[in-house]
TORDRENTOR-791348 format. One record per residue (C-alpha): x, y, z. Coordinates in steps of 0.5 Angstrom, whole numbers, padded with zeros to 4 digits, always signed. Layout:
<recs>
XYZ;...
</recs>
This chain:
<recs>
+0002-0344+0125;-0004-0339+0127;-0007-0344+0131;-0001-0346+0135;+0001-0339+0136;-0007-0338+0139;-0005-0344+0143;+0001-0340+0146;-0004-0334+0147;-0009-0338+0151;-0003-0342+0154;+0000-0335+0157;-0007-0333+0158;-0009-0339+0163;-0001-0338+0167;-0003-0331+0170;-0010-0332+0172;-0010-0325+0176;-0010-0322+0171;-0016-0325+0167;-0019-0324+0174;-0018-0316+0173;-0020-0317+0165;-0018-0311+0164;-0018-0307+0156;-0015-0302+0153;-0022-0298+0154;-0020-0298+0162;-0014-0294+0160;-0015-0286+0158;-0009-0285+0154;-0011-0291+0148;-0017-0288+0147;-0015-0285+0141;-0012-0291+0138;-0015-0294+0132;-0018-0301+0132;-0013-0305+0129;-0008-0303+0134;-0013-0302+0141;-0014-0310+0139;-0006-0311+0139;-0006-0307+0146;-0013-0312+0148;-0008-0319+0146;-0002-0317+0149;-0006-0315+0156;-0011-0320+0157;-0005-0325+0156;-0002-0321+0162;+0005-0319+0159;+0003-0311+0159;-0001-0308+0164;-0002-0301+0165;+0003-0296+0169;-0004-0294+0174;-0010-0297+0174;-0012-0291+0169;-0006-0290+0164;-0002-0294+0160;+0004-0291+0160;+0004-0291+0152;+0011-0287+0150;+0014-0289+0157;+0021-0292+0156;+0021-0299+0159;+0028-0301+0162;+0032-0308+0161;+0030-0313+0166;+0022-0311+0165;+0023-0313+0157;+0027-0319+0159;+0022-0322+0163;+0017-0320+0156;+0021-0323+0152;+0020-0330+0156;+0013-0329+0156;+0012-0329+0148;+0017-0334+0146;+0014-0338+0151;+0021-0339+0155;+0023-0344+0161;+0024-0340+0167;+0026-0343+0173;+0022-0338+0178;+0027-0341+0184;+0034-0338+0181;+0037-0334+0186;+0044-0333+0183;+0045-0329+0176;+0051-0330+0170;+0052-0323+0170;+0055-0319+0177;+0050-0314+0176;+0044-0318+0178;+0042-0319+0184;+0036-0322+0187;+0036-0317+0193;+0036-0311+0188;+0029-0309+0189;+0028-0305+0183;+0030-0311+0179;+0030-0316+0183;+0025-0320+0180;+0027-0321+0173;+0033-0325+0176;+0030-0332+0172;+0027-0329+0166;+0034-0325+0165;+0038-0333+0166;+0032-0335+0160;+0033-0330+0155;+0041-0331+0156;+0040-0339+0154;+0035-0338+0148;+0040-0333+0146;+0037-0327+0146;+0041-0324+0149;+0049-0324+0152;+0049-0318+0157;+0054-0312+0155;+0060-0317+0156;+0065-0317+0161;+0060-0320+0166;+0054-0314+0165;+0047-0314+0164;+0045-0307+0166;+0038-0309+0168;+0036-0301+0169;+0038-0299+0163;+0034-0298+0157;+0032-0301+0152;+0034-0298+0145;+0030-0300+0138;+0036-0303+0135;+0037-0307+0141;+0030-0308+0142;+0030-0310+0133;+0035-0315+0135;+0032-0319+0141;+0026-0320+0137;+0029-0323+0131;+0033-0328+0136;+0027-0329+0139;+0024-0331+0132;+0030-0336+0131;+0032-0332+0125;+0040-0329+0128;+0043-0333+0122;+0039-0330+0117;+0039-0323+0120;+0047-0323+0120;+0047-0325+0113;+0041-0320+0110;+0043-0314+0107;+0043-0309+0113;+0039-0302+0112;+0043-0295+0110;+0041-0291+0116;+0046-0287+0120;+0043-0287+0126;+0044-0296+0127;+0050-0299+0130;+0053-0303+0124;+0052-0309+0129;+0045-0307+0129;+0043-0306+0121;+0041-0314+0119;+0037-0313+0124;+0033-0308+0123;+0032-0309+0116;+0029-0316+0117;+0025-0313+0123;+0022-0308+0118;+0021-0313+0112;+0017-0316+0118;+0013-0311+0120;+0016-0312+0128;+0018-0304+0127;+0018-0299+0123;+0022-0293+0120;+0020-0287+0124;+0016-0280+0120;+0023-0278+0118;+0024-0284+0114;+0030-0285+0120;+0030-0291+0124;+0032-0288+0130;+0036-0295+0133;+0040-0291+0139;+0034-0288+0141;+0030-0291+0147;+0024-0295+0145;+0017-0293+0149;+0011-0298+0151;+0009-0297+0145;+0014-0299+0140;+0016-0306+0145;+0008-0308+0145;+0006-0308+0139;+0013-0310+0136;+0012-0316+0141;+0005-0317+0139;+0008-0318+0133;+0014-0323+0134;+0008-0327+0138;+0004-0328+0132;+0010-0330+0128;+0013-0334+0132;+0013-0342+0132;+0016-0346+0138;+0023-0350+0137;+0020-0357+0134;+0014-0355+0132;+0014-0355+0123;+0008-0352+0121;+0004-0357+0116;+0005-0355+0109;-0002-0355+0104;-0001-0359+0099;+0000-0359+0092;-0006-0362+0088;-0002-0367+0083;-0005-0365+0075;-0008-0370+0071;-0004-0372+0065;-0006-0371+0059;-0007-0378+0054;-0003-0379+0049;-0006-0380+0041;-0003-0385+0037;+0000-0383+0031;-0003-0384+0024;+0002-0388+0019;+0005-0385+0013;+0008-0388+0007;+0015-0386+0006;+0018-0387-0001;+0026-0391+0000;+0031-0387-0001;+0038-0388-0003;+0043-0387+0001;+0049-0383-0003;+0057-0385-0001;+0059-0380+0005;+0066-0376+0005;+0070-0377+0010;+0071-0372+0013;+0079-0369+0016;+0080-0371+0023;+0082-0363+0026;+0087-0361+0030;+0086-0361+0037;+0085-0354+0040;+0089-0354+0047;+0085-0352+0053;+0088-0347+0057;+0090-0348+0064;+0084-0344+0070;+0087-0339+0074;+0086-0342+0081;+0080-0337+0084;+0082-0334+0091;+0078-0335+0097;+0075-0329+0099;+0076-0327+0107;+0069-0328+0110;+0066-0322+0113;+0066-0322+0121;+0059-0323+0124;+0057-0318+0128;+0055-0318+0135;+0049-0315+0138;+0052-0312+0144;+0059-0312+0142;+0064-0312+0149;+0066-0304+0146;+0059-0302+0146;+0060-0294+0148;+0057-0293+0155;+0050-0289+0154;+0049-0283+0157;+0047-0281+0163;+0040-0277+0162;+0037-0270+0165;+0044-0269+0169;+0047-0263+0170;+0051-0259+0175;+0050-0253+0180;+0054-0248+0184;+0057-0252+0189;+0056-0250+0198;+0063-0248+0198;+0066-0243+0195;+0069-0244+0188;+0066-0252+0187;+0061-0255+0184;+0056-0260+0185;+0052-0266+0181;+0045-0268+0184;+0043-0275+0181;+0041-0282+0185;+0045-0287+0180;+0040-0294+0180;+0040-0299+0185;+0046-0303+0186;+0050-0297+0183;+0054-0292+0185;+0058-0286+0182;+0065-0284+0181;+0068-0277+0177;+0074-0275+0174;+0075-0267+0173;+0080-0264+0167;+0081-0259+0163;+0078-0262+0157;+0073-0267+0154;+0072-0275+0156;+0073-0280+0151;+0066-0284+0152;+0068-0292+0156;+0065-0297+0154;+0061-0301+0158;+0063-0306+0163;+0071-0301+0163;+0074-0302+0170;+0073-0294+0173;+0076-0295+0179;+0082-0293+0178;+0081-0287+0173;+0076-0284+0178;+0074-0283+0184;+0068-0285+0189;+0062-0280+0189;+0056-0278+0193;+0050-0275+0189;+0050-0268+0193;+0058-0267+0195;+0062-0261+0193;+0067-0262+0188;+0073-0257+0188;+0079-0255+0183;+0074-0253+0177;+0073-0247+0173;+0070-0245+0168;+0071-0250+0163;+0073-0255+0166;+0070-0261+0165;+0068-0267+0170;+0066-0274+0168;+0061-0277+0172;+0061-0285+0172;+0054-0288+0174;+0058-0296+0177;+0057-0303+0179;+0057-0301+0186;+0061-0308+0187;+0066-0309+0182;+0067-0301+0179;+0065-0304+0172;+0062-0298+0167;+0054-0297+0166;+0053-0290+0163;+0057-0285+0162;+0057-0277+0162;+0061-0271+0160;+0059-0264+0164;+0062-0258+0161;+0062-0253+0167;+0061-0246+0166;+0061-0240+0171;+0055-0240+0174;+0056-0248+0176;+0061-0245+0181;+0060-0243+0187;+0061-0236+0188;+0067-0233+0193;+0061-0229+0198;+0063-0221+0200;+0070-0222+0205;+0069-0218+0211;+0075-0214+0213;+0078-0211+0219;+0077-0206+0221;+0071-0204+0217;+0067-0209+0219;+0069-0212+0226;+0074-0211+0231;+0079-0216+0233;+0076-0222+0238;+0078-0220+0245;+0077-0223+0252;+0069-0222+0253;+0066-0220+0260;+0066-0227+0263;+0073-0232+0264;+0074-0237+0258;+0070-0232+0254;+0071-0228+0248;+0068-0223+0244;+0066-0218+0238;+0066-0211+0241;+0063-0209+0233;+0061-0211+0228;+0058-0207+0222;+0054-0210+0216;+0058-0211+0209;+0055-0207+0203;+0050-0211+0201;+0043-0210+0203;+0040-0217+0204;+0045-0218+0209;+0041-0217+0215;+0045-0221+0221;+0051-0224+0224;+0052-0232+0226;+0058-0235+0228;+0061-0243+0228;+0067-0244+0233;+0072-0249+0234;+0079-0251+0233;+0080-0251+0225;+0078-0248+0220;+0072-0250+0215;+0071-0249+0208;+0069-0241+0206;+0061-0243+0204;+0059-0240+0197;+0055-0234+0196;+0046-0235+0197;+0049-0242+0201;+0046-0243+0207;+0051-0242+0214;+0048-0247+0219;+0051-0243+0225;+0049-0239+0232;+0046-0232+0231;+0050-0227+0234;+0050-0220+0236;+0056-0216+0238;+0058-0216+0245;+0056-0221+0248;+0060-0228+0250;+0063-0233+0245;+0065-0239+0250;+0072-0242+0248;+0075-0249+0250;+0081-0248+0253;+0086-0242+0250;+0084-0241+0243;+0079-0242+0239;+0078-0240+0232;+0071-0236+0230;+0068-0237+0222;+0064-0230+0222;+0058-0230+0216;+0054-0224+0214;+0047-0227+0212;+0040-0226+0211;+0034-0229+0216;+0034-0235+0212;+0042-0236+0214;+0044-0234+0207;+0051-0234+0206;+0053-0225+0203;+0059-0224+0207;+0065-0228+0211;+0071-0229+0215;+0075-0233+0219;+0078-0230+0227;+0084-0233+0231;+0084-0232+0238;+0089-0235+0243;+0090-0232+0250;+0097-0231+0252;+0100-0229+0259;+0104-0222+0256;+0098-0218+0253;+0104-0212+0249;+0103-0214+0243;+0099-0219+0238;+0099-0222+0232;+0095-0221+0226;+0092-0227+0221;+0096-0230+0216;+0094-0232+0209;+0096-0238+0206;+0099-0238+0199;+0101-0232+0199;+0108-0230+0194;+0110-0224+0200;+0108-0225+0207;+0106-0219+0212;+0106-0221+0219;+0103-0215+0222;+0104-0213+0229;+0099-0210+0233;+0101-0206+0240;+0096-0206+0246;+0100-0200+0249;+0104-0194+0247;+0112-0197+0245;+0118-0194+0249;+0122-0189+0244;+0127-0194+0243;+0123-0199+0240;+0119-0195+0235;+0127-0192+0233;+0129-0198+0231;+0129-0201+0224;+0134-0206+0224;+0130-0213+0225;+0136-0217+0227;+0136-0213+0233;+0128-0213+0235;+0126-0220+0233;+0130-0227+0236;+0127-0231+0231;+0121-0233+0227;+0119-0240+0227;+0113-0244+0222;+0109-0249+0227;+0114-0249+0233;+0114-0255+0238;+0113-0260+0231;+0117-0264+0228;+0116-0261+0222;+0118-0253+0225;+0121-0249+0220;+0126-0243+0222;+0127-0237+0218;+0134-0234+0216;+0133-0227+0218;+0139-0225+0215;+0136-0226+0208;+0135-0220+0204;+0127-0219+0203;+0126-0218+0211;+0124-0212+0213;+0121-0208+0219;+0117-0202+0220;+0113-0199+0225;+0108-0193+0226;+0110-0190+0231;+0104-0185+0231;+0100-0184+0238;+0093-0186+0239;+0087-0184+0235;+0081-0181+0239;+0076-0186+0240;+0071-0181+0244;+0068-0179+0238;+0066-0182+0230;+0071-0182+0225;+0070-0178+0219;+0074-0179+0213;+0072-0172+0209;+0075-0168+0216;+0081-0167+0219;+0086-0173+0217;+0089-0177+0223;+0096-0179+0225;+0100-0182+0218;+0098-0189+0217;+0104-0193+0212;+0099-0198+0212;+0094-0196+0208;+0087-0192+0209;+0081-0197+0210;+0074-0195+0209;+0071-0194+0216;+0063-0193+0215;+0062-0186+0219;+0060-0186+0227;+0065-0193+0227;+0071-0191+0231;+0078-0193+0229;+0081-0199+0233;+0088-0196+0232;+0089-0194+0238;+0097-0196+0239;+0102-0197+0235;+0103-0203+0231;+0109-0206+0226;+0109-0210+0220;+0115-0215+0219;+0116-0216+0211;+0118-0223+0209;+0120-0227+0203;+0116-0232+0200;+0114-0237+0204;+0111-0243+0203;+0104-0242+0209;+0099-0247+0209;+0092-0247+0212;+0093-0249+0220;+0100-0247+0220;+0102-0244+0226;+0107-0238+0226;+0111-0236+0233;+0115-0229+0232;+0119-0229+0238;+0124-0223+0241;+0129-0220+0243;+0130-0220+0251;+0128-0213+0252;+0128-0210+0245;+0121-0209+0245;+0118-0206+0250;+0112-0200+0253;+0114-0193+0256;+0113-0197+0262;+0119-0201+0262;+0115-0208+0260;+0116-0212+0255;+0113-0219+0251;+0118-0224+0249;+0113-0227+0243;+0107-0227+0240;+0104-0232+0234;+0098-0232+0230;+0095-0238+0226;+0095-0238+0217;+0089-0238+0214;+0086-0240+0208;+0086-0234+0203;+0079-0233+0201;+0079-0226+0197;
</recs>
């Protein structure tokens, strides 16, 4: 046997010529040094045979794991596998001869499946980038020994921490000094095998191995000399007489008793090495931060090539896939990096790492969230103790923000703004807001009549510590304006703001159904709602209070000014009050607004109106989403 397995040696030797070429040793590598000579002299076969090399030209890579392709194409090389270089399909979907990573191993992963060293996962999967486990490696030694059989009928270890299916193997692979329990006495099988363990356990496998159709000649047992046997000296023997027998009584026979059939034991169902129900095994060093958004959450991790990822978010734990589960229909695409909305503390997101073709489960992780994974809600600018409305700037087709006043945190040093039409997503606390810095006063361009303004208190940097949005839309009355609406909320206040004192008449009245026609959720749609006026719940109040006097700073602690019913906002001292006219709130029922959603208060001809006689027939505002 021994000189066979040297043959196989000198045969791997002379098929990779580069690296006899190199001839290199575990001298050159920095981190063998301090192995002992018994096993350096392992490290030296295995490299000069061409089957490990290092990681750099200087380091080994010895407790490095060492992932399933790049094992399938050692386990080729040591049993001496046919491997047909040239193949371009592989049995299992998830190998690809273009995947770069992998790719190569293609031919060899074909070799070790038709030895029978291995079947993939099931269900079509061979998961090249995953790792291989110490059971799984114990198994693939064994069957590359020929002895599967044996495995499956060898008592199998007692140790907790091997998959049943893997107990027979690893007994036989420890009885055969391929591997070894670790310094706990544990076997450690669902833990990833390292460089290490793989080349000294190949090595050995190697050295044990005898290809198909060569028996090793038995030596022989020498045949021993037999004996001679004396001849026998004659002694006289006197006659003697015979005396007349007694007969003897015939006995009864005994019956024999009829066996009782033995039952045939149930055979015991032979385990698979890499059972179709193996659980998916975890993805690694991955975990979740604060989302760029308010109140999400974000997972930052590249899945293997060929791979791509899904999640699911729930309110409790994940039970773990198996391997080879279809996950497209339980899950939803994923790109490492996006916000993922609607968790909170607590929650759970399953991150599925796929087949990027057909779905199929590879690994698998359940990360808990907790509160500071999410996004944090920034400070919510409020008019008008941190700006004024949006009103018509210096220049047509613009508009502007006559003040602004920073929010009470200090690191909060600048103002910037986005335009457009919509809305965007309310940005997290510290995330950066990729917008124009803006300084009160001066133009912002609309295109056409409306424009919707995203206002973001940051640092230098663009960090996001205080936000609100802003509508605008110009319209050809300019008496009266609506305020922004927020979405969601169970009572809705539409809030009125006047640009000039109001006739006697208009500030008297309280009766809505004589001020206000109608009130319509996103007019001129096919989806526009009419509020009944005549339900209970509808309220109209106004401030019939003249102007503040905007000559001079505002001062909380001196004389009070004209009765707000509205409430008393904290305004900074030396920033003027914008209530300069009367405004009115229209209290309505619950109503269902959402984000976009255009609301149109439209008046009675006439019924409101200025001391000067004019009047405005409607005016409308956008919903917003709620942020606070």
């Amino acid at each position: 046997m021994k000189k066979k397995t040297v043959g196989l040696f000198l045969a791997l030797s002379l098929s990779l010529p580069s690296a006899a070429a190199f001839a290199k040793t575990s001298a050159d590598f920095t981190d063998l040094k301090d192995l002992d000579a018994a096993t350096k002299a392992k490290f030296d076969a295995m490299i000069a045979a061409g089957i490990f090399d290092g990681v750099s030209d200087t380091t080994f890579g010895l407790k490095d794991e060492m992932n399933r392709a790049q094992f399938a194409k050692v386990a080729a090389l040591i049993y001496g596998l046919k491997v047909d270089k040239d193949l371009k399909t592989s049995s299992f979907s998830d190998v690809k001869a273009d995947d770069q990573a992998n790719g190569y191993a293609l031919p060899y992963i074909e070799a070790v499946k038709k030895a029978g060293i291995t079947d993939g996962y099931g269900s079509g999967i061979f998961d090249p980038a995953g790792e291989v486990t110490k059971e799984q490696l114990a198994a693939f030694l064994i069957k590359g020994l020929g002895q599967k059989e044996e495995a499956q009928k060898t008592p199998g270890v007692k140790d907790d921490t091997v998959s049943d299916w893997a107990k027979g193997y690893v007994a036989l692979a420890i009885e055969k000094k391929l591997l070894e329990n670790g310094a706990d006495g544990k076997f450690g099988g669902k833990s990833n095998a390292t460089r290490d363990l793989l080349l000294t356990g190949a090595y050995e496998a190697k050295e044990q191995y005898v290809a198909p159709g060569s028996t090793p000649t038995p030596t022989p047992t020498p045949t021993p000399t037999p004996t001679p046997t004396p001849t026998p000296t004659p002694v006289y023997q006197p006659p003697v007489s015979t005396p007349t027998p007694t007969p003897t009584p015939t006995p009864t026979p005994t019956p024999t008793p009829t066996p009782t059939p033995t039952s045939t034991p149930t055979p015991t169902p032979t385990p698979s090495e890499e059972p179709t129900s193996t659980p998916a095994p975890a993805i690694e060093n991955v975990d979740a931060e604060a989302g760029t958004v308010a109140y999400t959450t974000r997972i930052i991790y590249t899945p293997g090539a060929g791979h791509a990822l899904r999640i699911q978010t729930q309110p409790g734990a994940f039970l773990v896939p198996n391997v080879g589960d279809d996950a497209s229909g339980i899950s939803e695409a994923y790109q490492s990096g996006s916000n993922i909305a609607n968790v909170e503390d607590g929650y759970h997101i399953g991150l599925y790492e796929v087949n990027a073709e057909t779905g199929a489960v590879i690994r698998f992780s359940d990360i808990t969230i907790d509160e500071q994974q999410i996004g944090q809600l920034p400070y919510v600018l409020h008019h008008p103790a941190n700006f004024y409305e949006l009103e018509p700037g210096s220049a047509p087709g613009t508009v502007m923000l006559s003040a602004l006043n920073p929010p009470p945190d200090e690191r909060a040093t600048e103002w910037r703004i986005i335009t457009g039409e919509n809305f965007i997503d309310v940005p997290a606390t510290g995330a950066i807001f990729n917008g124009e810095v803006y300084v009160a006063g001066n133009d912002i361009p609309m295109s056409g009549t409306s424009i919707v303004v995203a206002l973001a208190a940051t640092d230098a940097q663009g960090h996001v510590y205080g936000f609100a949005h802003l509508a605008y839309a110009e319209t050809t009355d300019s008496l009266a304006s609506l305020e922004m609406l927020y979405a969601g909320q169970s009572r809705n206040i539409i809030n009125i703001q006047f640009n000039d004192e109001l006739a006697s008449e208009t500030l008297q009245e309280t009766d809505i159904s004589q001020l206000v026609e109608s009130i319509v959720i996103n007019p001129d749609k096919p989806n526009a709602v009419t509020l009944d006026l005549s339900a209970s719940g509808f309220e109209w109040i106004t401030d019939p209070s003249g102007p503040f006097d905007p000559s001079g700073p505002f001062d909380p602690s001196g004389p009070s000014g004209p009765s707000d019913p509205f409430g008393s906002p904290e305004f900074p001292t030396g920033f003027p009050s914008p209530y300069l006219f009367p405004r009115a709130q229209i209290t309505i029922p619950a109503t269902n607004l959402a984000a976009g959603d255009l609301v149109r208060v439209t008046f009675k001809n006439g019924a409101v109106k200025n001391v000067s006689g004019k009047y405005q027939l409607s005016c409308e505002t956008t919903v917003v989403a709620v942020i606070d």
